[in-house]
C-alpha positions in Angstrom: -5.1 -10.7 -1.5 -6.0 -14.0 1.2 -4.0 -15.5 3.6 -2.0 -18.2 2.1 -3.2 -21.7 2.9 0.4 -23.3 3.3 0.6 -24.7 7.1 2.0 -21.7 9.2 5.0 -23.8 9.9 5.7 -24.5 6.0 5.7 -20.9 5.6 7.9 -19.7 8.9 10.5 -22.7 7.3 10.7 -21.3 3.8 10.9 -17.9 5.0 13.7 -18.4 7.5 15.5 -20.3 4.9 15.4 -17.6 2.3 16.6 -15.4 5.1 19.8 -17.7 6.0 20.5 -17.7 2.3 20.8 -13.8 2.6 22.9 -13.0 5.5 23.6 -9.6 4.4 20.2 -8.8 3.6 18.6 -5.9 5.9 15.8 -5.4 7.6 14.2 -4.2 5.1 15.0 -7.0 2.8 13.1 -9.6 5.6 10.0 -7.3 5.8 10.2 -7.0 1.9 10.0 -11.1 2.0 7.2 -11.1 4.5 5.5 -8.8 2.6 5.1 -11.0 -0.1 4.5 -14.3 1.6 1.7 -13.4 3.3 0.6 -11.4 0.9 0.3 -7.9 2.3 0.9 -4.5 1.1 3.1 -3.3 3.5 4.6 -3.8 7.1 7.0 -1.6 9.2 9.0 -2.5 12.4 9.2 0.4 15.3 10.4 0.5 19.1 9.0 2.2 21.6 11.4 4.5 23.8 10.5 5.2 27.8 8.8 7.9 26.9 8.1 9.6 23.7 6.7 8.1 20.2 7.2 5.1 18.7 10.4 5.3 16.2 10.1 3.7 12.6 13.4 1.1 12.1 12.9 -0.4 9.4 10.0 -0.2 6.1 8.9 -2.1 3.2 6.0 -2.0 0.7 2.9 0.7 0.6 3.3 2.1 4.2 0.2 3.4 5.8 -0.2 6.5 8.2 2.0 5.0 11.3 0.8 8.0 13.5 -3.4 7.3 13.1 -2.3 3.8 15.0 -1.3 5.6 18.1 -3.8 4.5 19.8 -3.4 1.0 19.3 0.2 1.2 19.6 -0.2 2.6 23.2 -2.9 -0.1 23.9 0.0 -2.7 22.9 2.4 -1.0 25.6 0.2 -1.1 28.0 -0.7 -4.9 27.5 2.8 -5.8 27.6 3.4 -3.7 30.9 7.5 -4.4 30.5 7.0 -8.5 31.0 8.5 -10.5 27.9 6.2 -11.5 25.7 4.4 -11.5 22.7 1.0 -9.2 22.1 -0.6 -9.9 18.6 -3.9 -8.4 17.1 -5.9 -7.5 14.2 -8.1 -4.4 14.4 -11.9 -4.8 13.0 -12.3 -1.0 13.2 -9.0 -0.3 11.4 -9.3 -2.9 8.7 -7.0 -4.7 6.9 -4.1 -3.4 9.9 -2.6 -6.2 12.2 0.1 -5.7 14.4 2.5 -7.7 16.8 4.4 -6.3 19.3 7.2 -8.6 21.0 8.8 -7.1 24.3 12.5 -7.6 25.1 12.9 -6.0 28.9 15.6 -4.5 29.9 15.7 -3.7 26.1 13.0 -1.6 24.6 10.0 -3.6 23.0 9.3 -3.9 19.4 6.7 -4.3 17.1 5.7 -4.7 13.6 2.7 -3.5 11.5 1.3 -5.1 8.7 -1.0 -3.5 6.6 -3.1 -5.6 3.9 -6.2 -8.0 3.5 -5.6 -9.9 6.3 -7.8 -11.4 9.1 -7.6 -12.0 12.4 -5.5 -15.7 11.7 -3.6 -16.6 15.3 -1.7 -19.0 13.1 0.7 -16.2 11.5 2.1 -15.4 14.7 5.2 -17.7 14.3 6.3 -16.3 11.2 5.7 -12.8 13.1 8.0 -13.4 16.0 10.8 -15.4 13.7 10.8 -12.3 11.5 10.7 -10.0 14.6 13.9 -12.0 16.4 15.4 -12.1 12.8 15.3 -8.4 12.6 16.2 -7.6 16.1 20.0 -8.8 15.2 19.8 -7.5 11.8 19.3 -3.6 12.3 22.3 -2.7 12.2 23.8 -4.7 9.6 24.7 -2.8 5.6 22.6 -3.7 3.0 23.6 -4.9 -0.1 25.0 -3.3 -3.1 22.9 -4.4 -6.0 19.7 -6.2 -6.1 17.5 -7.8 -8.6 14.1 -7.8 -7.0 10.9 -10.6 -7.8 8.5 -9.0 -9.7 10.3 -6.6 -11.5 11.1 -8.2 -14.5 14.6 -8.8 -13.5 15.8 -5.4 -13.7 19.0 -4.7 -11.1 18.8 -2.0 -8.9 22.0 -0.3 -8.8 24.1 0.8 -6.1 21.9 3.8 -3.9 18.8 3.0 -5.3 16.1 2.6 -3.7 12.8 0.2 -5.5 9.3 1.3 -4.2 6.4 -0.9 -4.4 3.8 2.1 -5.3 1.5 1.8 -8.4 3.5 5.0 -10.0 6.8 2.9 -9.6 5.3 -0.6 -10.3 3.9 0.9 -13.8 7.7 2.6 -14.7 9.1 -0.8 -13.6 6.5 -2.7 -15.7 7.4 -0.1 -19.0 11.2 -0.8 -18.6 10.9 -4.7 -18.3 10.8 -5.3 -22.1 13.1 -2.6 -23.1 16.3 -3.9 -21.3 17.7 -6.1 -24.3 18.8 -4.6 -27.5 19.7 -0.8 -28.1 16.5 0.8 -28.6 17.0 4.8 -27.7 15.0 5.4 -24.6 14.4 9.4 -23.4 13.7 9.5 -20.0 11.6 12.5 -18.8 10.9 13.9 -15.0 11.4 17.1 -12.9 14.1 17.6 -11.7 15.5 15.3 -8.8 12.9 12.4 -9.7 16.2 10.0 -10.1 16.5 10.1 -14.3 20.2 9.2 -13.7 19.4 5.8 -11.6 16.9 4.7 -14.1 19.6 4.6 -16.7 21.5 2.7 -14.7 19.4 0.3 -14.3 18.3 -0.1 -17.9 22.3 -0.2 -18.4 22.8 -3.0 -15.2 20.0 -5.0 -16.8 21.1 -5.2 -20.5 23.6 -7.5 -22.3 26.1 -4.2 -22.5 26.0 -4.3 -18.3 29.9 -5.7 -18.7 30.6 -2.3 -20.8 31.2 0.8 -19.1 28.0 3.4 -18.9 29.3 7.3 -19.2 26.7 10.2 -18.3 27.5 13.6 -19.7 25.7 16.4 -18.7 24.9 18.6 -21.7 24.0 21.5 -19.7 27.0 21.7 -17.4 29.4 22.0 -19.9 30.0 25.5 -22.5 29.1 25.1 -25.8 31.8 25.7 -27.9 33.7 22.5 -25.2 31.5 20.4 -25.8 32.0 18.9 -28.9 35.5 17.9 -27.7 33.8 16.6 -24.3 31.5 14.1 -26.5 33.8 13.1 -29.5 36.9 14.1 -28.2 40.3 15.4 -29.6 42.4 14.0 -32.0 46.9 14.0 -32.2 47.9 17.4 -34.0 44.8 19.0 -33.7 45.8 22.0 -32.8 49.6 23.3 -31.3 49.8 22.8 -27.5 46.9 21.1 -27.1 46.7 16.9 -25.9 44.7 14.6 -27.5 42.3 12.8 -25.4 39.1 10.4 -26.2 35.8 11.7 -25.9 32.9 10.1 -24.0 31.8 8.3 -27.3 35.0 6.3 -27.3 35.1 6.3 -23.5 31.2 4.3 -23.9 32.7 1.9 -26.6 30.7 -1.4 -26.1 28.1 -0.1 -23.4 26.1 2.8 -22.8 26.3 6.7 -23.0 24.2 8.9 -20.6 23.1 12.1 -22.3 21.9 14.3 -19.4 19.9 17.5 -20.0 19.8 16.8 -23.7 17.4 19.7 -24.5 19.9 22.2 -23.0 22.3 21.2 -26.5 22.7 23.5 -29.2 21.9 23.7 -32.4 24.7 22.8 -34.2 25.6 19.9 -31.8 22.1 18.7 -32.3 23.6 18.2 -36.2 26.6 16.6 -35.3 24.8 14.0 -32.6 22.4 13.6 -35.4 24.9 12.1 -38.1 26.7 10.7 -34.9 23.8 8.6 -34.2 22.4 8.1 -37.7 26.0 7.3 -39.1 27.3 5.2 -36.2 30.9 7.2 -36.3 32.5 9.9 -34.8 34.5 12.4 -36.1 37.1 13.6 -33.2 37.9 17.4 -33.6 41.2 17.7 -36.2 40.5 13.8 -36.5 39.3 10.9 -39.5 35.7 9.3 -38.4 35.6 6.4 -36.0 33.2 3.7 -35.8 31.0 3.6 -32.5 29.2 0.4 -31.1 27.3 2.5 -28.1 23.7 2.7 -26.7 22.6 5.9 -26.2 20.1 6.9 -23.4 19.0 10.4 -22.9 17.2 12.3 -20.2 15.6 15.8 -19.8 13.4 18.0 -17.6 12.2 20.3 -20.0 9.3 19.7 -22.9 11.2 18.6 -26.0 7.8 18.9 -28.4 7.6 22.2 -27.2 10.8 22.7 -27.8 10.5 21.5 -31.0 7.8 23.8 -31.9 9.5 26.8 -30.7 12.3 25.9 -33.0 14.7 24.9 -30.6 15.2 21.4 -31.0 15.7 18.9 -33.9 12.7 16.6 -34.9 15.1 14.3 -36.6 17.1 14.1 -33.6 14.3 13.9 -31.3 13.0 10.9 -33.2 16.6 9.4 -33.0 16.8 9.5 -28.9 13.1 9.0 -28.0 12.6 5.6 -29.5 10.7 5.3 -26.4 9.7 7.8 -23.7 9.9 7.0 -20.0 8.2 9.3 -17.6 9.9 9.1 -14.0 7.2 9.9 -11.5 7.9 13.0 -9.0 7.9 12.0 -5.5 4.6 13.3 -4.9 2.8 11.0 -7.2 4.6 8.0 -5.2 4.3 9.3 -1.7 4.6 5.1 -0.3 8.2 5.3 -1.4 9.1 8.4 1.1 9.4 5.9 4.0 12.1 3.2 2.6 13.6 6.8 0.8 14.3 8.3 4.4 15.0 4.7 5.9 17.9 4.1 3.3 19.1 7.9 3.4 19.4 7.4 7.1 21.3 4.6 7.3 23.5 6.1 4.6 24.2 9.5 6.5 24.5 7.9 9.4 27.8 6.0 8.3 29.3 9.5 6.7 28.8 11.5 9.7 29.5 8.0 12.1 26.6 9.2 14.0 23.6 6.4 15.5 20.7 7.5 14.5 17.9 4.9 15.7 15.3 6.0 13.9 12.4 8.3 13.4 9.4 9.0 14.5 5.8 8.5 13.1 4.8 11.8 13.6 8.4 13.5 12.0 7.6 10.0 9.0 4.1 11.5 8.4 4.9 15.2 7.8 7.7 14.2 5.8 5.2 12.2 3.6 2.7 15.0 3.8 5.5 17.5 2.4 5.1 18.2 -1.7 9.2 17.6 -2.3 9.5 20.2 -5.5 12.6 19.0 -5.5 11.5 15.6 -5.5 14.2 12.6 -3.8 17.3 14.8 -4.2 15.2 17.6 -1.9 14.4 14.7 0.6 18.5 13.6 0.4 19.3 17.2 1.4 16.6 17.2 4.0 17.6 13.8 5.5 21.5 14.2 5.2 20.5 18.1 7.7 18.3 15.6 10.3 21.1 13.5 10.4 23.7 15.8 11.5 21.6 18.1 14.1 20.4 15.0 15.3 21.8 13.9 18.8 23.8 11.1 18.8 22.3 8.0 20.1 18.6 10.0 19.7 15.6 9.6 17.5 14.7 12.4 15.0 11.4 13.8 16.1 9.4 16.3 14.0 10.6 19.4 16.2 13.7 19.0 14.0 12.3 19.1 10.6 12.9 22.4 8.0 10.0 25.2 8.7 9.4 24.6 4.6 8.0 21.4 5.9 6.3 21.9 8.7 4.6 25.2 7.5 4.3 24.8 3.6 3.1 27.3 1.3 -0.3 27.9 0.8 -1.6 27.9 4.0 -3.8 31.0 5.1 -1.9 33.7 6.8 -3.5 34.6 10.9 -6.2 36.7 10.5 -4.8 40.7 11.3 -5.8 42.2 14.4 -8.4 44.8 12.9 -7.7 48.4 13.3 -9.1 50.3 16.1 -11.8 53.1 15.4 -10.7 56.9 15.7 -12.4 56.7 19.0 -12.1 53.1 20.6 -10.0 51.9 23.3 -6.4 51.8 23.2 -5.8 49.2 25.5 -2.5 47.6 24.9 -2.5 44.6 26.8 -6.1 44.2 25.6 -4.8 43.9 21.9 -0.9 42.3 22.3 -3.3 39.2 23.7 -5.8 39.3 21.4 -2.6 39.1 18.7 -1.0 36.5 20.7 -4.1 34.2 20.5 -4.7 34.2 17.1 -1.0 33.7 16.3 -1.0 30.7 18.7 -4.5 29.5 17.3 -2.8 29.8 13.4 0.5 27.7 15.1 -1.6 24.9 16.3 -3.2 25.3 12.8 -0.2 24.9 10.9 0.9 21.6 13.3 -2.1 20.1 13.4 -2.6 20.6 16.7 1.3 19.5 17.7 2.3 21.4 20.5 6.4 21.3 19.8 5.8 21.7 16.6 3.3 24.6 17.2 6.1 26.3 19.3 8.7 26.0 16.9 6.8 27.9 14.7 6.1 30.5 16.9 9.8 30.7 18.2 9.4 29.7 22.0 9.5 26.9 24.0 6.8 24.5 24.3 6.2 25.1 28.2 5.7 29.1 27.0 3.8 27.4 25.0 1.3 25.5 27.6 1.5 28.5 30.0 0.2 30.7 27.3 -2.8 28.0 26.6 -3.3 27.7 30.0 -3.7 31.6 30.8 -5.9 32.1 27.6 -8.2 29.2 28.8 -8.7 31.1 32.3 -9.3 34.2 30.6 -6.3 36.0 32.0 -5.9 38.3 29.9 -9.3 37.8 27.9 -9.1 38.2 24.5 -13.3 38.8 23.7 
């Protein structure tokens, strides 16, 4: 990537422009467009509270480590010293990092980093501060509902999703371009909580059946011996006392059916689906056979060669669903997209529990990106939607608030045990309670990387026991050698 070589003011024009034609966009939208007219990877806009860490408002694009800047972000404050103005830079020993920082007394400043192949260009600093004033009286503002993003081969985001920009998400975005059009079967495979749901959506939103409904039914929530009735439905006079009712075959007419969980079917729904699919009609139960004009999509978390191996599965019917096979990324494999993940889930839980939130800080931002997610984005949801609500109103989340699971995952060594004393030794008890105490403090500041709130989280006490504790131990009262 280069700096573009339009004149500076051709580009803050087109850009603001754009931005006018979108007056609903977000913040994230504007740094999304300044992302790609610079070019850059990634930028991120923060404010800095009186005292305290910078809080992340708004992300878009590959986000770097915010907290390793901290330096330079403290160096920005300081420059500034509370007078209005505007403090730009790029960093020749962090390369490829440039930030602006624009203060706004009696308001808090803000700033923006920008992360990419950039130089040091004092010609980019117009767009900078029209994008930072933009943003400034956009924070608050809803984004909207649907999207079709550049450089995604048209494909339209629905409603709650959020698009990433990492190379696991680019190439999933670059496999589902050509299969939008037409009715190809498409099996899409992930863990569980990777999203499987969202990218049928979007192959749904995107395709000429988008004006159809799309039905989802989860194969695995549902008893076997219902389920038939649940997918083909029930026909008049089927049986006394009981109401006919369409299926969510018939419900799909002229768009798409969802198949959720698909390995979870059994065996002799497997046979039925099978001539469902093969035939292109339905047989209701106690009913004549109805034509069907659907597209099916299926999704599942579980191995369905293996399956078929074991026995468990069709290969016919396999064959008939997986016309092509999309693998959704876990979250760990895409750990850019955590940032504009917890931006949008804020925002969201914000309005249910009418709570302002203002952000989050680089510290709390980076463990959360550290953090494995088994559970992938709908673990993160949980986690957000819990921040949100023991979060004070008006306040910051900070990493002090953050699930132990997070801040202390498995796999970490256990504090080394206090070895037994001899048959004869010393039985001094202050003498060993310290020496315990130590090493459990030493593990906590471990564990936090050297975080002292976090450190005394862990340990269950406050962070000034905390320092007092430090502060003892380093004067040798009581020494622990």
């Amino acid at each position: 990537m280069s700096t573009p070589q339009a004149a500076p003011l051709r580009l803050v024009e087109a850009f603001l422009d754009r931005l006018r034609a979108s007056p609903e966009g977000d913040p994230a939208d504007a740094l999304s467009l300044l992302v790609r007219s610079l070019p850059a990877e990634g930028a991120c806009v923060l404010e800095w509270p009186e005292e305290g860490e910078p809080v992340m408002l708004a992300v878009a694009g590959l986000i770097k480590d915010v907290a390793q800047h901290a330096g330079y972000l403290g160096l920005a404050k300081t420059a500034l010293s509370g007078a209005a103005g505007v403090w730009s830079a790029c960093f020749e020993g962090s390369p490829g990092f440039c930030m602006t920082v624009v203060s706004r007394p009696p308001a808090r400043p803000i700033g923006m980093l920008v992360w990419g192949e950039l130089d040091a260009n004092p010609e980019r600093e117009p767009l900078l501060r029209s994008l930072l004033g933009l943003i400034d009286q956009c924070l608050s503002r809803p984004a909207p509902a649907a999207s079709t993003p550049e450089g995604n081969g048209g494909l339209v985001f629905p409603t709650g999703y959020v698009s990433g920009d990492s190379p696991a998400l680019r190439e999933l975005y670059h496999q589902m371009a050509p299969l939008q059009q037409g009715d190809l079967p498409i099996l899409i495979v992930g863990e569980t909580g990777v999203g499987k749901e969202y990218v049928a959506r979007m192959l749904h939103a995107s395709s000429r059946r988008r004006e159809g409904p799309f039905v989802g039914l989860n194969c695995a929530a549902i008893p076997a011996d219902l389920l038939e009735a649940e997918m083909f439905g029930v026909a008049k006079g089927a049986a006394t006392g009981v109401a006919p009712r369409a299926g969510k075959f018939q419900l799909a007419e002229g768009g798409t059916l969802f198949l959720d969980e698909i390995g979870d079917m059994s065996q002799g729904l497997q046979a039925r689906l099978l001539r469902a699919l093969q035939e292109k009609e339905i047989v209701p139960v106690g009913g004549q056979p109805q034509k069907t004009d659907i597209r099916i999509l299926s999704a599942t978390n579980s191995d369905l060669r293996r399956r078929m191996e074991e026995g468990h599965f069709r290969s016919d019917l396999f064959y008939r669903v997986a016309g092509f096979v999309l693998r959704v990324p876990p979250l760990r494999e895409r750990q850019g997209h955590i940032p504009q993940l917890v931006e949008d889930f804020l925002r969201r839980f914000a309005a249910e529990s009418g709570k302002h939130v203002r952000g989050i800080t680089a510290t709390a931002m980076r463990s959360l990106a550290a953090y494995a997610w088994p559970g992938n984005v709908r673990e993160l949801e949980h986690e957000v939607r819990r921040l949100v609500y023991v979060c004070p109103d008006g306040h910051s989340i900070d990493e002090a608030m953050l699930s132990p699971r997070i801040l202390a995952p498995p796999g970490l060594e256990a504090p080394r045990a206090v070895p037994e004393p001899s048959a004869n030794g010393p039985l001094d008890l202050d003498r060993r309670v310290a020496e315990l105490e130590r090493r459990l403090i030493e593990e906590a500041l471990k564990r936090a990387h050297g975080n002292r709130t976090q450190a005394a989280r862990l340990l269950g006490i406050s962070r000034n026991g905390l320092a007092i504790k430090m502060e003892r131990f380093q004067a040798g009262k009581p020494s622990a050698s």
